[in-house]
C-alpha positions in Angstrom: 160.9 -82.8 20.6 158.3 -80.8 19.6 157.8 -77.0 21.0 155.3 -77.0 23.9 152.6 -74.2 23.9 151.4 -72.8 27.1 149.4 -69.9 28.4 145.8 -69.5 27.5 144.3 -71.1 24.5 142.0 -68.5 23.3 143.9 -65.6 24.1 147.7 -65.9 23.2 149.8 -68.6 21.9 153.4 -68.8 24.1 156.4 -70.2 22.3 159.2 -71.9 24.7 161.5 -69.4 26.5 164.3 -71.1 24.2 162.5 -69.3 20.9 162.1 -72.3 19.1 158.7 -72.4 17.4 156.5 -70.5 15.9 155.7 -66.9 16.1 153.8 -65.4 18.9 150.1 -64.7 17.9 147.2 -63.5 19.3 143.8 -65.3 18.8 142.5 -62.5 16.8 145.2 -62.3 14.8 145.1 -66.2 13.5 141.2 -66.0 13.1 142.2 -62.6 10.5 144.7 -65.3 8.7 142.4 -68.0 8.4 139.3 -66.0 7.6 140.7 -62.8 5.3 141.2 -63.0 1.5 143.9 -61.8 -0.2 144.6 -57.5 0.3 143.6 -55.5 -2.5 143.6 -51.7 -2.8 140.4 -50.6 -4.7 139.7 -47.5 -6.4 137.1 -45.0 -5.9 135.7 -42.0 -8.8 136.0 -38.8 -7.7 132.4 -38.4 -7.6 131.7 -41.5 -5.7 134.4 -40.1 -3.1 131.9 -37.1 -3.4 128.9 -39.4 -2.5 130.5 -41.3 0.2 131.8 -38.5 1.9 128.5 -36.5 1.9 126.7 -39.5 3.1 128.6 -40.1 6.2 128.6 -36.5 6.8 124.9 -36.0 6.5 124.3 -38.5 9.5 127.4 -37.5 11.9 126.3 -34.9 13.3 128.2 -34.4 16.3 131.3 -34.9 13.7 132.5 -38.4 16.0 133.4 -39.6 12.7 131.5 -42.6 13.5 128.3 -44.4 12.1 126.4 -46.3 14.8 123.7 -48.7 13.6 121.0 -46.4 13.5 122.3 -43.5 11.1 123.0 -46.7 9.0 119.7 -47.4 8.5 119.0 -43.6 7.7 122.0 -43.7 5.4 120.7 -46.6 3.1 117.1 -45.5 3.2 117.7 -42.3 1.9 119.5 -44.0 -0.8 116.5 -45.6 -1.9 117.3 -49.3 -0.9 114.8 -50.1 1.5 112.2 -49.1 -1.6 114.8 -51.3 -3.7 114.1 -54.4 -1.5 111.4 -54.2 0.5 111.0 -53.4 4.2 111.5 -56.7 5.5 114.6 -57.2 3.2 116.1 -53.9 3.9 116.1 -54.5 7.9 118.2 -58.1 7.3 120.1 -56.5 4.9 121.4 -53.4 7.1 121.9 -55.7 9.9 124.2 -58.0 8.2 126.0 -55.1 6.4 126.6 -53.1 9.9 128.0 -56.7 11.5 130.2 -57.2 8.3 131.9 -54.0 8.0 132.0 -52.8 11.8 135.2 -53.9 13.3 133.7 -53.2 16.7 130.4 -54.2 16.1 129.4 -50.7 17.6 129.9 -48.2 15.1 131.2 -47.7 11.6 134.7 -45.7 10.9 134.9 -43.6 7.4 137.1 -46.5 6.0 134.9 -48.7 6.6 131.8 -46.9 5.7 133.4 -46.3 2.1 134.2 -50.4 1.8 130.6 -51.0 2.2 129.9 -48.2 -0.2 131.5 -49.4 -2.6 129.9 -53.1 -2.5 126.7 -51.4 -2.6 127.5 -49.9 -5.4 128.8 -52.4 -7.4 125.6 -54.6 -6.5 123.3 -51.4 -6.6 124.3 -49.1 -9.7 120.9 -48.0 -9.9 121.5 -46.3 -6.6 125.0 -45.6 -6.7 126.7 -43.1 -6.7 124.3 -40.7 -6.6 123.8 -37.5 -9.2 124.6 -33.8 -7.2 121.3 -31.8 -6.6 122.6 -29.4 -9.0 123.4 -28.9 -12.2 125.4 -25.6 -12.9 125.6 -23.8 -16.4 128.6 -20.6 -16.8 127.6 -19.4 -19.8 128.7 -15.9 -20.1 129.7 -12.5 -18.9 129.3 -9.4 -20.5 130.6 -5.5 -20.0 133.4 -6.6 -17.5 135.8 -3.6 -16.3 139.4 -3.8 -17.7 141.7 -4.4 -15.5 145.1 -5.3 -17.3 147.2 -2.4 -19.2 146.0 -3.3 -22.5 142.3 -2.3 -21.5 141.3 -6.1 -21.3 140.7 -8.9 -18.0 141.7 -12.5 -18.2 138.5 -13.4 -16.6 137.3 -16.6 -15.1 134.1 -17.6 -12.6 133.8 -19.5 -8.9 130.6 -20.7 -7.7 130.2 -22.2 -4.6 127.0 -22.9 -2.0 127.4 -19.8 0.3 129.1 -20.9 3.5 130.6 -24.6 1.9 133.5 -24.0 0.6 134.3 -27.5 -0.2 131.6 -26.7 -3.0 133.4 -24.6 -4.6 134.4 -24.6 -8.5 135.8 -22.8 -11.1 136.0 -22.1 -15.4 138.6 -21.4 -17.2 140.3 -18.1 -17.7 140.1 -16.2 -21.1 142.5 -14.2 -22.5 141.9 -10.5 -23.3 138.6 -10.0 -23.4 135.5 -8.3 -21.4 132.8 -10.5 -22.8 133.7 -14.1 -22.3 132.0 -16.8 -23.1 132.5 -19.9 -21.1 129.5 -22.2 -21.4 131.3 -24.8 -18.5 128.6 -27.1 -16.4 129.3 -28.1 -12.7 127.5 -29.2 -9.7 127.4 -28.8 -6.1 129.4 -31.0 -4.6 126.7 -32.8 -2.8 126.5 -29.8 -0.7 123.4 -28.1 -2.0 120.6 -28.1 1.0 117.0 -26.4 0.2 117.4 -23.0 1.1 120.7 -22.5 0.3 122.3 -19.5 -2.0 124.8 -19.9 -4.4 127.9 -17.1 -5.3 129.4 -16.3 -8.0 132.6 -14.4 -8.6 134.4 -13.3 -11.2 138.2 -12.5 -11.3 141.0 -11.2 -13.3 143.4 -14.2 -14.0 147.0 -12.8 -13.3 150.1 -14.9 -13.4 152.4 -15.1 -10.4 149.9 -13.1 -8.8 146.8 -13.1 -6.7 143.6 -12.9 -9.1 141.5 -9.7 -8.7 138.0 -9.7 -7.9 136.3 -8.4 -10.4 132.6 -8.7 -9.4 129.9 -10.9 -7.7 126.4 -12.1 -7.4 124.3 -13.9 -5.5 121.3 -16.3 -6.5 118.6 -17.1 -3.9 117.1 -20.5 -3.8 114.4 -19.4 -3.9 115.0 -18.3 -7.8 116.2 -21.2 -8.9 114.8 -24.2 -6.5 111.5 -25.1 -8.7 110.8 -26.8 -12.1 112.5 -25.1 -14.8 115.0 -23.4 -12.7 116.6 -20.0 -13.2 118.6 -18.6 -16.5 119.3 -15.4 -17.0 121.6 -12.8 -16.2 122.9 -11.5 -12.7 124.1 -8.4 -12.3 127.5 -7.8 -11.0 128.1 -6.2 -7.7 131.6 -4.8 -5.4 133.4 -4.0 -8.9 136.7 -2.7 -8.3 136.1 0.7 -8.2 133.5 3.2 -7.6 134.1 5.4 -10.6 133.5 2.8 -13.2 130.7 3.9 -15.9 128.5 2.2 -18.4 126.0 -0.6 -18.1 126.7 -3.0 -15.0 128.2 -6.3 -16.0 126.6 -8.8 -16.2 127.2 -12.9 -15.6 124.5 -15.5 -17.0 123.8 -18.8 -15.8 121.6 -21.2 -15.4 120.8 -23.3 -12.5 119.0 -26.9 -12.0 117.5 -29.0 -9.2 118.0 -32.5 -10.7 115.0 -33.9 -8.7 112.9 -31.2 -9.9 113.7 -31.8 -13.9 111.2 -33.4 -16.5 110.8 -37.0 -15.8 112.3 -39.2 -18.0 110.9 -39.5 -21.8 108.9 -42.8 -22.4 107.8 -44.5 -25.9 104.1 -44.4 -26.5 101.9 -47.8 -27.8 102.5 -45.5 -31.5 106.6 -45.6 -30.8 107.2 -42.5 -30.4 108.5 -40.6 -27.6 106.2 -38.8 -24.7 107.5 -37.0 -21.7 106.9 -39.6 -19.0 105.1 -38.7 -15.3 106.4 -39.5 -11.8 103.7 -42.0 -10.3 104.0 -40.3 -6.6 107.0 -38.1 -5.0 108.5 -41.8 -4.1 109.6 -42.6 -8.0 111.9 -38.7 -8.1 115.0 -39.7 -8.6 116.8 -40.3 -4.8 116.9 -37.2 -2.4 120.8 -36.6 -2.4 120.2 -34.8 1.4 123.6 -60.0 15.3 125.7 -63.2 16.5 127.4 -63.6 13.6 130.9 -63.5 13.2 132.4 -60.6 11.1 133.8 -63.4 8.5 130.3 -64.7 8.1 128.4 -61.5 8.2 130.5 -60.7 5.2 129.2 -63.5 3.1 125.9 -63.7 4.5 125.5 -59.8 3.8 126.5 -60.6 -0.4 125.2 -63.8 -0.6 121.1 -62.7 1.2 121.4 -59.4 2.5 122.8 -57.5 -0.8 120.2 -59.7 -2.7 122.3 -62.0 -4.8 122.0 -65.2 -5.6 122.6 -68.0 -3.1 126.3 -68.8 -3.1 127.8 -65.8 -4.6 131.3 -65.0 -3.3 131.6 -61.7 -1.4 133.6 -58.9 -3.7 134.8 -57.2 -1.3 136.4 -58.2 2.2 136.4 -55.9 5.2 139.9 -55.1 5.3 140.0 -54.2 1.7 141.2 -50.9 1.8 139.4 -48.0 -0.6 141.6 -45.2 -2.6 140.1 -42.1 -4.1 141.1 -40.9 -7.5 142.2 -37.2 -6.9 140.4 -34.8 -8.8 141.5 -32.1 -11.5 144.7 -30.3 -9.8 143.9 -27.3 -12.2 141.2 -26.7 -14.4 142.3 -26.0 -18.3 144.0 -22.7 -18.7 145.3 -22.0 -15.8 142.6 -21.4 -12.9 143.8 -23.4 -9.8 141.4 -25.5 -8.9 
């Protein structure tokens, strides 16, 4: 005879004290069985993890590590969607992405804010990920003090947005030598904010031991934070020691605010090609500062909301999880990263 089920029929199916039958189950839990796709872990770049990251940081504020539907909205329009699709499009499209990715329906986790990202940016590559504000150029040093026995340094540079150190970069080291010549590009991290210094130090590469400072700078936004930017040299300051004589070193960069770069190059009625214009301050590239069930908010949200055709199958399920790719563990020659 067939096993009997008791207890309440939305909450928790009961098997028969004998333990014949099937497994005990909540309600939620055969809804996830009957409505989930297969598991898959997907892969993030390192500078979409970059993106995502900075994102949800720029709109948690009080560090909860949760969205709510508001700072959603913020999120995506600073991303440039609601321009992408329209005002009245961009409100259906946030509320069917918040109801699809939201386990609570209240607020949005990191996880799950970097599962939506990543639909959005396989539906959006125009958007995302997004380019850092800055574009960072080591070219050089020159005149550094010696600070190994055979009269040379093993130099290499950090920059970093003064007071973020999760900004922070580095170049290679060079062997034996007090002019190097590095000519490395980098960017901020996403951490760059209008206003914002960055600082550069330079160091003696030493094996097995702590590298020695040999001399920084500083570079005001205010220098570099308009078109053009800044190149040139900065002098060095706190060099190792007091006595040293001849010319201060110097380290020479050059620093770019994407947004602020020459719009894109366009081809003339003659074919040939003419720097282009911005038609307002809204065509610069992006600043880079419900009733439904979950189930069916997902496909609702890729089949309307993310502005695909009518029918199109979801790529992504909410309880797909998302891994970063790590990032260089060192850069070449030698300089932890």
């Amino acid at each position: 005879m067939a096993a009997r089920v008791y207890g309440k029929r939305q909450n928790v199916a009961v098997t028969r004290l004998d333990g014949k039958g099937p497994k005990t189950t909540t309600c939620a839990q055969r809804i996830e069985e009957f409505t989930t796709r297969e598991r898959k872990q997907l892969t993030l770049s390192e500078i979409q993890v970059l993106d995502v990251e900075n994102l949800f940081r720029t709109q948690d504020i009080d560090g909860a590590g949760m969205l709510c539907r508001g700072s959603l909205t913020e999120t995506l329009r600073t991303v440039g969607l609601e321009d992408r699709l329209g005002e009245q499009a961009f409100r259906t499209t946030v509320r069917l992405a918040f109801d699809a990715f939201s386990a609570d329906s209240h607020f949005l986790s990191m996880t799950e804010f970097k599962q939506l990202y990543y639909l959005m940016s396989i539906r959006f590559p125009e958007l995302l990920p997004r380019q850092p504000f800055l574009k960072i150029c080591i070219l050089s040093a020159k005149g550094l003090p010696a600070l190994d026995m055979g009269g040379k340094s093993d130099p290499f540079t950090s920059v970093q947005v003064v007071g973020k150190e999760r900004s922070k970069m580095k170049t290679r080291y060079i062997e034996k030598t007090l002019d190097p010549v590095w000519s490395e590009e980098f960017d901020d991290r996403f951490c760059y904010e209008q206003g914002d210094a960055l600082e550069f130090c330079v160091f003696d590469w030493d094996k097995g031991n702590r590298s020695e400072l040999i001399g920084k700078a500083r570079l005001a936004s205010s220098e570099f934070h308009k078109q053009g930017g800044f190149q040139g040299d900065l002098k060095l300051t706190d060099l190792p020691s007091a006595d040293f004589r001849g010319p201060v070193p110097t380290l020479r960069v050059r620093v770019l605010v994407r947004e602020l770069e020459a719009p894109p190059l366009e081809r003339s009625a003659a074919g040939q090609l003419v720097p282009g214009q911005w038609a307002s301050s809204e065509s610069l590239p992006p600043r880079r500062n419900s009733g439904l069930s979950r189930a069916r908010a997902v496909a609702h949200f890729a089949a309307a909301g993310g502005g695909l055709t009518e029918g199109t199958a979801p790529l992504l399920a909410p309880d797909q999880g998302v891994a970063p790719v790590a990032g260089r563990a060192a850069v070449a020659g030698g300089a932890p990263e």
